[in-house]
N, C-alpha and C positions, 0 to 999 in steps of 0.2 A: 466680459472678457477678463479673464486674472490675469494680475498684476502681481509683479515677484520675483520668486524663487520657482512657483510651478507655471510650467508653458501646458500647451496643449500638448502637446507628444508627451509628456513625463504624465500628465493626467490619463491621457489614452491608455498607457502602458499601467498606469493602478488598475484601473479598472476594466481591464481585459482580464488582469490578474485576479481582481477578485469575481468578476465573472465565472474564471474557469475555478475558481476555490469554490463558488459555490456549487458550479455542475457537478465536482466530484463530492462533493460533501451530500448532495442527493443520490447521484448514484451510488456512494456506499452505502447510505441509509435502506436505497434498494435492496442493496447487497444483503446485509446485515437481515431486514423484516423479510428477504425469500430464501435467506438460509438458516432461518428458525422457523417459518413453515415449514421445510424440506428437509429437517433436520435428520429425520429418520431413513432416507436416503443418501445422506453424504457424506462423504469419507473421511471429513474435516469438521471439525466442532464448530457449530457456530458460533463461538464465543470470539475466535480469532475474527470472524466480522465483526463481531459487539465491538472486539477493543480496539478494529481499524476505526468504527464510528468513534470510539473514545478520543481516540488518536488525532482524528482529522478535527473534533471541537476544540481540544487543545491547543492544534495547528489556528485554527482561528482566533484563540485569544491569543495567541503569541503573535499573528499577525495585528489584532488590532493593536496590540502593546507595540508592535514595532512602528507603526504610524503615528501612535500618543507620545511614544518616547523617542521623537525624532527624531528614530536610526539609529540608538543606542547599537554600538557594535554587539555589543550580548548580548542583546536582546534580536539582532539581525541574526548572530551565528547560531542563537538558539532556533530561529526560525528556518533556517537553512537545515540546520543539522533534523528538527522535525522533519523536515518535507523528504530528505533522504529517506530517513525510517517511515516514513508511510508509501515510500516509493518501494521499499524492501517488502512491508508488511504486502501491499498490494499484487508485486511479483509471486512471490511465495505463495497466497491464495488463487491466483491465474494459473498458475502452474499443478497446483493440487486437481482446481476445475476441471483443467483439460481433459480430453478424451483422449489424450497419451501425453502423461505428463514425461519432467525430466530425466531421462536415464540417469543412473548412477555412477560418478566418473570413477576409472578404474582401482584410484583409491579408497572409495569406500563400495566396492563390490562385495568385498565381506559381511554388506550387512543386509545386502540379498536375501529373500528368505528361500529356500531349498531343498524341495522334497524326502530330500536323505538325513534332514535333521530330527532329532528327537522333538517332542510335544514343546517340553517345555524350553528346550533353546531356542524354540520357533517364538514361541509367546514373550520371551526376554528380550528378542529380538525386536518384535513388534511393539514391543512398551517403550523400548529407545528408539525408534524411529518414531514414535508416536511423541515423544517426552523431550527429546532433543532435535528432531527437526522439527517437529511439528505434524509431519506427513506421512500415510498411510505406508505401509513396506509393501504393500500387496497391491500389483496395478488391477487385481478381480477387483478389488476391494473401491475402484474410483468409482462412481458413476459418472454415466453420458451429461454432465449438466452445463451444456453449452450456454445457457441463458445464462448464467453467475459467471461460467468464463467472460462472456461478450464484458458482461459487466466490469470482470474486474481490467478486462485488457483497456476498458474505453477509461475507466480511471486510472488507470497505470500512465497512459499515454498524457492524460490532462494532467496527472502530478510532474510528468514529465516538462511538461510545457507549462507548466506554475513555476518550477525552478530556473527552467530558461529564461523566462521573464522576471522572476528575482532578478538574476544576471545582468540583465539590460536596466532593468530597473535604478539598480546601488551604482552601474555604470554612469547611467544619466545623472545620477544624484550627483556625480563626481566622487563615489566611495569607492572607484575599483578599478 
């Protein structure tokens, strides 16, 4: 039984946490080795999985440094502000997946691409959509690949619930 500063509920809540750090940190690895098999099907480079994998190792050693450096506020904000950014990287790739990803809000409607354009307004087009979002202009251009959606939806959801448990976490500590 410890004695201290950690109870049992403050231990339950680490390690739920890093429970669910690890389940997403396999299934992006998933993510990542079945969108560089399928590469040649997908709308999306598989590189933006390589660097979600990058992302989430990183997320790990900032976690472990936030345990070694006990709670160092940087070192907490750093890890906070990681797990937003792989909450962002992972939406973004969910959304690409899908089998009818996000319409375009009526602000950037102009960058639609549009049967009445010339060749190459179409391809300058596609290069910025490709170069600054990230994501294909052309929803011919998605495939069906339900399996990397499942994927990234079920990591979204656990990044989602890593951060909430942060939360609780720096709560208990008496940090928040």
């Amino acid at each position: 039984m410890p004695t201290g500063p950690v109870t049992h509920k403050k231990a339950w809540i680490e390690m739920i946490h890093r429970y669910l750090a690890t389940g997403v940190g396999v299934l992006i690895l998933v993510m990542a080795v079945t969108s560089w098999l399928e590469r040649a099907r997908l709308a999306l480079s598989p590189w933006w999985a390589t660097a979600t994998l990058v992302w989430v190792c990183v997320q790990g050693a900032f976690g472990a440094l936030t345990v070694t450096m006990k709670l160092y506020p940087a070192i907490v904000t750093a890890h906070l502000l990681g797990g937003l950014l792989l909450l962002v990287l992972l939406t973004a790739q969910h959304q690409v997946y899908r089998a009818r990803p996000l319409a375009l809000r009526p602000g950037l409607r102009w960058m639609q691409m549009n049967s009445r354009m010339d060749r190459p307004t179409r391809r300058l087009r596609e290069r910025t959509m490709l170069l600054v979002l990230g994501l294909p202009s052309r929803p011919s251009r998605i495939m069906n690949t339900r399996a990397l959606a499942r994927l990234a939806r079920m990591s979204t959801k656990a990044t989602t619930m890593k951060i909430f448990m942060h939360g609780i976490m720096r709560r208990a500590a008496g940090h928040g």
